[in-house]
C-alpha positions, 0 to 999 in steps of 0.5 A: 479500504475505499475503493476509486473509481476506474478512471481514478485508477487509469491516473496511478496505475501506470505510474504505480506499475512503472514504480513496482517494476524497479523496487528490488527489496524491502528498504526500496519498498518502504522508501517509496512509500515513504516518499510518496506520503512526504511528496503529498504532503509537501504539496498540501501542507501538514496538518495533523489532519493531513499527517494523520490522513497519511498514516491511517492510509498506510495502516489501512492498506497494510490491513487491506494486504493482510486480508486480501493476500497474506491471509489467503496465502497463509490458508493454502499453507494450512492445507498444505502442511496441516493447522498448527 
């Protein structure tokens, strides 16, 4: 997962958070992230580069979720209910 710089973050997050304070559901989540690729793209033009850009974003990001809340979550789990 690239990680911006600080001053990169400060230009989304205000956005981002606004975004995520009205998502109620799954179909809200995945229409914004939707949206948001095909916004982008809209305003650079496809390529398969650029539409290959997009989807190895959304595939990296999900492996960044995995590693960094999915996969701590399920770990208290394990000590919580024991291993399967």
């Amino acid at each position: 997962m690239p990680y911006i710089p600080g001053e990169r973050r400060a230009v989304f997050d205000a956005a981002l958070e606004a975004c995520a304070a009205e998502i109620a559901n799954e179909g809200e989540l995945n229409y914004c992230i939707y949206k948001l690729s095909t916004l982008l793209i809209d305003r650079i033009g496809p390529s398969y580069t650029k539409l290959s850009m997009c989807s190895s974003a959304m595939e990296h990001a999900k492996m960044e979720w995995y590693r960094k809340k999915l996969a701590p979550y399920e770990d208290e789990k394990i000590v919580e209910h024991g291993d399967i």
